[in-house]
TIKOLFI-137106 format. One line per field, with one value per residue: x negated, y, z negated of N, C-alpha, C, O in turn. Coordinates in pm, 1 decimal, m for minus. Layout:
BEGIN
n.px (X, ...)
n.py (Y, ...)
n.pz (Z, ...)
ca.px (X, ...)
ca.py (Y, ...)
ca.pz (Z, ...)
c.px (X, ...)
c.py (Y, ...)
c.pz (Z, ...)
o.px (X, ...)
o.py (Y, ...)
o.pz (Z, ...)
This chain:
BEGIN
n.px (150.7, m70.5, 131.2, 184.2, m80.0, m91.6, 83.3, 62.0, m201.4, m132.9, 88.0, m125.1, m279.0, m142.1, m113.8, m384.0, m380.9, m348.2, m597.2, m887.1, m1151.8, m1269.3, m1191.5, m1393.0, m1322.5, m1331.7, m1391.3, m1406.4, m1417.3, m1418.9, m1537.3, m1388.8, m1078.5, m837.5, m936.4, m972.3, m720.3, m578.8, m801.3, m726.2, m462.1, m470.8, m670.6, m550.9, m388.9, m585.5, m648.2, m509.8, m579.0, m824.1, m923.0, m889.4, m1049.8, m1331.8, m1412.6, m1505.0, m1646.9, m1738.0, m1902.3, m1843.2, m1998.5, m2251.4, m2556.5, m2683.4, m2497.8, m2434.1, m2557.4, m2400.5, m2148.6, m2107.3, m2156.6, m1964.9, m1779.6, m1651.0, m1543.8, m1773.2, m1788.7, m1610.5, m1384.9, m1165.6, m1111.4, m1091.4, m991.6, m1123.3, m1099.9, m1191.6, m1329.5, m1160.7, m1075.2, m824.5)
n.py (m3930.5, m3965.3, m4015.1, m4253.0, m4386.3, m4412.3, m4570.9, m4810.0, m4876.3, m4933.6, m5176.8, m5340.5, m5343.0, m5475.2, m5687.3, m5836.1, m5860.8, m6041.1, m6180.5, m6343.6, m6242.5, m5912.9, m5703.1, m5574.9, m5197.9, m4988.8, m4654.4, m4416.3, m4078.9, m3768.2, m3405.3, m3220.2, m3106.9, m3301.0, m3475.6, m3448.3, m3442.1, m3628.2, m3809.2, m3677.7, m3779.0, m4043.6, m4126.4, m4089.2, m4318.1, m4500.8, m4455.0, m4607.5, m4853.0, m4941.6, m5106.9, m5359.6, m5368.5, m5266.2, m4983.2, m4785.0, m4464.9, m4308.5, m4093.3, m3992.8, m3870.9, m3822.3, m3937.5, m4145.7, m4334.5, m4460.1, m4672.1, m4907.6, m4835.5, m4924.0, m5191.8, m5271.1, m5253.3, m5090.4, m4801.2, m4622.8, m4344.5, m4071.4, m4103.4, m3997.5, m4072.6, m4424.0, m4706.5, m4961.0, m5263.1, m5541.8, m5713.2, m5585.6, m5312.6, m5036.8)
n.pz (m18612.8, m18823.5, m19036.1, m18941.4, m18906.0, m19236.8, m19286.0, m19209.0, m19287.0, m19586.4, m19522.0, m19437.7, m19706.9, m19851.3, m19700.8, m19782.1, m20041.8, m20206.7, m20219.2, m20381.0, m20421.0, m20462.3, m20169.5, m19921.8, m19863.1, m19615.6, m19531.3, m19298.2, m19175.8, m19085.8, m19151.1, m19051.6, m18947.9, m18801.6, m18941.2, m19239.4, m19368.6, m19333.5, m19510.7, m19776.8, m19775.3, m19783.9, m19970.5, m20239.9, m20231.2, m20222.2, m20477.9, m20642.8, m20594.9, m20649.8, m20861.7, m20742.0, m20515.1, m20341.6, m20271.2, m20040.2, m19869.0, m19555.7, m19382.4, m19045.3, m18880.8, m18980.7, m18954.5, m19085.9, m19098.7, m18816.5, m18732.5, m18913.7, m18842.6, m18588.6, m18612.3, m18748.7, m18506.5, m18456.4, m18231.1, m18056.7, m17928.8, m17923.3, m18240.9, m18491.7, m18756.4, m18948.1, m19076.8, m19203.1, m19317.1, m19534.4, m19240.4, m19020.0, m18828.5, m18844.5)
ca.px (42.1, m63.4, 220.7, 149.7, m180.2, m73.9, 203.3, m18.6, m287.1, m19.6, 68.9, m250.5, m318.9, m14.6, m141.1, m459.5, m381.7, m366.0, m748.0, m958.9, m1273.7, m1255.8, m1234.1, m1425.1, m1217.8, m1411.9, m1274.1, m1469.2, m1374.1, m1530.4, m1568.6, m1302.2, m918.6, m704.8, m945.4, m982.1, m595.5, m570.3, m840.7, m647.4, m366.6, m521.7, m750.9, m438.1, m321.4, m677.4, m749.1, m418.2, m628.4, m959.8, m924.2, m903.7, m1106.3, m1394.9, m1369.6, m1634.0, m1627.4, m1886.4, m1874.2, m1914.7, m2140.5, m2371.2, m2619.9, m2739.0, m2345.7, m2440.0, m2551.4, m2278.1, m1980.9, m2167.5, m2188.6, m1798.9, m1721.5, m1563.0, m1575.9, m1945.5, m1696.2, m1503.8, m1276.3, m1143.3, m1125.1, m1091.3, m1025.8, m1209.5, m1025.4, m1266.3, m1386.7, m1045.1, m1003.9, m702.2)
ca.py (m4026.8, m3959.2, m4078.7, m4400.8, m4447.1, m4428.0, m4677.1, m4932.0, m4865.4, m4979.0, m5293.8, m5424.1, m5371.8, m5542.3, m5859.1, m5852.9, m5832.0, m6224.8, m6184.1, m6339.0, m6171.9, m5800.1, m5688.2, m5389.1, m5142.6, m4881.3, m4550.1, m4358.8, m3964.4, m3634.8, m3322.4, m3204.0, m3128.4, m3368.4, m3599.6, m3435.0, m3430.2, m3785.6, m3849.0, m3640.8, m3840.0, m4142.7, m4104.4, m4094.8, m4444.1, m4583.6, m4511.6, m4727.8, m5014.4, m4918.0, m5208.7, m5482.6, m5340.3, m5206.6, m4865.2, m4703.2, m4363.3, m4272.9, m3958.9, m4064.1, m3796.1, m3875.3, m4038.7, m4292.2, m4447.0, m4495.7, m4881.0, m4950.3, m4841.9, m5027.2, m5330.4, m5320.8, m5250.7, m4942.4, m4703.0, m4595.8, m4258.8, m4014.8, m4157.8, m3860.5, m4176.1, m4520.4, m4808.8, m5110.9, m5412.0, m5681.9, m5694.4, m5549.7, m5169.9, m5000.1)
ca.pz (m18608.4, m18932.9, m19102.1, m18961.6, m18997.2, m19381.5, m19345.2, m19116.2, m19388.4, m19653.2, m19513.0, m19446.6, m19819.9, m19884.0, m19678.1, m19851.5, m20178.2, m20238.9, m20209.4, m20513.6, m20461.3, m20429.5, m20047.3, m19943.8, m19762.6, m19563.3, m19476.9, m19199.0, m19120.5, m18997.3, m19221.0, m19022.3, m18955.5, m18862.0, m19035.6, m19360.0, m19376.0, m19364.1, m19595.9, m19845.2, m19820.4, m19806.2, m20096.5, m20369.0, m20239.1, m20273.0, m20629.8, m20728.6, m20564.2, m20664.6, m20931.1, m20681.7, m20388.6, m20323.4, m20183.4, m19995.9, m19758.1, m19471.8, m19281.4, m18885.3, m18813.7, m19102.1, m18859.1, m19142.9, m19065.1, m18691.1, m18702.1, m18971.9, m18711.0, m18432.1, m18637.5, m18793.9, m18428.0, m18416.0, m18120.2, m18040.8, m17853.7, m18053.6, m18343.8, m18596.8, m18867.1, m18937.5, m19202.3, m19222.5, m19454.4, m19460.2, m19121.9, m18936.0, m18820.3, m18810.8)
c.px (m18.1, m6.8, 227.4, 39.0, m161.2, 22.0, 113.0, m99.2, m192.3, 56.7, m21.4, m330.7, m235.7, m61.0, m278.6, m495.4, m366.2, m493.6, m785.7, m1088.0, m1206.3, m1323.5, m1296.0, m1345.2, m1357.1, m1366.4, m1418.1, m1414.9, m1471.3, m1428.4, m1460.3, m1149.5, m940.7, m782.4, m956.8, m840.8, m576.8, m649.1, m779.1, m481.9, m378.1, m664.3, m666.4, m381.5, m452.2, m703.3, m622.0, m496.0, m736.9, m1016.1, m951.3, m964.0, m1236.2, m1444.2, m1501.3, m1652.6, m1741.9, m1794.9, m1952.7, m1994.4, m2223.8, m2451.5, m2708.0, m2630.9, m2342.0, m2420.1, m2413.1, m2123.0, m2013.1, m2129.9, m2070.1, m1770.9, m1623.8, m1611.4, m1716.2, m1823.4, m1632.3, m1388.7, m1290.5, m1140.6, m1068.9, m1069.9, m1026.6, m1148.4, m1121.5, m1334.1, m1254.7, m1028.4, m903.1, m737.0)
c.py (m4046.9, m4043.7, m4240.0, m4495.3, m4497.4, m4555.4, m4836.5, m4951.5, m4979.0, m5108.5, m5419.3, m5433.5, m5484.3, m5702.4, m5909.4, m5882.3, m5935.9, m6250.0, m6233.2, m6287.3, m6008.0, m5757.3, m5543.2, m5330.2, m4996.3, m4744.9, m4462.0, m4238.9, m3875.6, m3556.4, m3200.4, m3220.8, m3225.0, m3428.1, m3567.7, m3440.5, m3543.2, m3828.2, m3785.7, m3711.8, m4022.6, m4209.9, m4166.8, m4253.2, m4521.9, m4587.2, m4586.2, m4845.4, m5048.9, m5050.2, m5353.7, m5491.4, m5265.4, m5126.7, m4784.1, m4558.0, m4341.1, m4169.8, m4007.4, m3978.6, m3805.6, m3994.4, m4132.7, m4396.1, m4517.6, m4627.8, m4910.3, m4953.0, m4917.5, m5188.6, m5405.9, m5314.5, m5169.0, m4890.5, m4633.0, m4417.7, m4235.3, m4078.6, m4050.3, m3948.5, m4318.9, m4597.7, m4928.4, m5210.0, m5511.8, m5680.4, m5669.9, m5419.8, m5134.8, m4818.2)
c.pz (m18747.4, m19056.4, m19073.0, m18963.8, m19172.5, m19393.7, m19280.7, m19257.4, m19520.1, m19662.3, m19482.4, m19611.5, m19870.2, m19828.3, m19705.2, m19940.6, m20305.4, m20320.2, m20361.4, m20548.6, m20409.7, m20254.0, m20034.5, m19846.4, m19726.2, m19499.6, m19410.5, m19113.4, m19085.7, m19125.1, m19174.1, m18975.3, m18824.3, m18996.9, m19199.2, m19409.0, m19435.5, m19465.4, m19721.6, m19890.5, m19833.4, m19960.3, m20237.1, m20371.5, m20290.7, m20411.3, m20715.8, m20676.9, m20613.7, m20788.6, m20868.9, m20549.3, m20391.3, m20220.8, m20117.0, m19874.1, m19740.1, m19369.6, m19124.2, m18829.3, m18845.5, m18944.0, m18910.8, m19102.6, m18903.9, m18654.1, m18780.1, m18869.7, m18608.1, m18477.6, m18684.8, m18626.0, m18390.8, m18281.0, m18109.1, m17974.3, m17989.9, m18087.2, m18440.3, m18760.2, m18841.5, m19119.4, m19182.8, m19317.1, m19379.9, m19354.0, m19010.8, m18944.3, m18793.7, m18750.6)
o.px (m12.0, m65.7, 263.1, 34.6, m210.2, 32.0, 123.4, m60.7, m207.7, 91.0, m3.8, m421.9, m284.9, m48.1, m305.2, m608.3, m368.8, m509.3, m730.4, m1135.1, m1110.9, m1439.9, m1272.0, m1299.5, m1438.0, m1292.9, m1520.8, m1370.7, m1588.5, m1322.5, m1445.6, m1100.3, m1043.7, m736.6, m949.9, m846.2, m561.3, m584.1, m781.0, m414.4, m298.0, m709.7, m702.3, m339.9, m441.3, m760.1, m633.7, m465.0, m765.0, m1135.2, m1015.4, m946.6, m1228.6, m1498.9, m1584.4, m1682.4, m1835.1, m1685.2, m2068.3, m2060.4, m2315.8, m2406.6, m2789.5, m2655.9, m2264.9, m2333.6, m2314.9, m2035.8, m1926.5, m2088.8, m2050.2, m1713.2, m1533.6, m1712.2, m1741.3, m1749.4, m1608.6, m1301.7, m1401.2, m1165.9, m1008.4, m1111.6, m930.6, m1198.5, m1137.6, m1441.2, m1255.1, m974.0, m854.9, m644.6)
o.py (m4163.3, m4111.1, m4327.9, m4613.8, m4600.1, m4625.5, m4949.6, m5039.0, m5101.2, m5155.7, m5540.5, m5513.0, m5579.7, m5806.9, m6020.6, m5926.3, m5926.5, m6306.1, m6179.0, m6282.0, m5995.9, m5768.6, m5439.8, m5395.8, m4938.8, m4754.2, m4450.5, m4262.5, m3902.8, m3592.2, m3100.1, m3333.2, m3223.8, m3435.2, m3661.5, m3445.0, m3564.3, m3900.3, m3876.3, m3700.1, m4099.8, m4314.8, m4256.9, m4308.4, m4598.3, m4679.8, m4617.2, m4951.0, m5167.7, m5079.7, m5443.2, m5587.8, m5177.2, m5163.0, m4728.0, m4606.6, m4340.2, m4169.1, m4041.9, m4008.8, m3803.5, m4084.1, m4195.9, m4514.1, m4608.8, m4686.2, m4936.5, m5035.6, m4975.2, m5278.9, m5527.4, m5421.7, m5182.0, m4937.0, m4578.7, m4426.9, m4298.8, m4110.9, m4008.8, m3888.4, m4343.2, m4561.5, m4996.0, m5192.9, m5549.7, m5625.5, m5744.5, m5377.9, m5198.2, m4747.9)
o.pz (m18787.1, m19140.9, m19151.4, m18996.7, m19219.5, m19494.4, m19328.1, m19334.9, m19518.4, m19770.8, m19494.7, m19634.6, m19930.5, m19892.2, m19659.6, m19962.2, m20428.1, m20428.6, m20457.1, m20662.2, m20332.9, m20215.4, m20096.8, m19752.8, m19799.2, m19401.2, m19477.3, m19000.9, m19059.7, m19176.7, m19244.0, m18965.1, m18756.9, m19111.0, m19278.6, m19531.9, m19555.8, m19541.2, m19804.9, m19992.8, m19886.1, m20006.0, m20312.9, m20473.4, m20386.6, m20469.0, m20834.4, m20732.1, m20629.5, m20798.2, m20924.1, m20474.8, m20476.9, m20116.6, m20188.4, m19765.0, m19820.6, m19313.7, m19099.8, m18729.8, m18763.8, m18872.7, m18843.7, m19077.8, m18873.8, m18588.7, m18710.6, m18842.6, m18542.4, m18404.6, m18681.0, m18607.3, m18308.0, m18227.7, m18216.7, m18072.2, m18092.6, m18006.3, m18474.4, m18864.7, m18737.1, m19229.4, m19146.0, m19428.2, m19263.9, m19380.2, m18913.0, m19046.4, m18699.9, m18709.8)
């Protein structure tokens, strides 16, 4: 699962990447395993983009991030992470 979060991740940069204003990309995990896993491997791909995107991470327990996931439309119910392109989660 993992492995394709990263590759999903990967082609949605890929059909983004047209973009002329800088898109923000939002990455949304927990402080824990799996999700720190994934943010570890997901981290290394973002800072090759970090030029044409604007990158931002929120921890979903952080209960300032509450409205923000409500309002992208994520899962209100446990999610271990998430990424936001624009206004599209994967």
């Amino acid at each position: 699962m993992k492995l394709r979060l990263v590759l999903i991740f990967i082609i949605a940069i890929g059909s983004v990447s047209c973009a002329s204003n800088k898109t923000d990309i939002s990455i949304f995990y927990k402080e824990k395993n799996p999700s720190q896993q994934v943010l570890a491997k997901v981290k290394p791909l973002l800072t090759d983009y970090s030029h044409s995107y604007k990158i931002h991470y929120y921890n979903i327990e952080d209960e300032e991030n509450s409205e923000l996931i409500k309002n992208m439309g994520l899962p209100e119910t446990h999610f271990p992470f998430a990424v936001v392109i624009g206004d599209k989660f994967f």
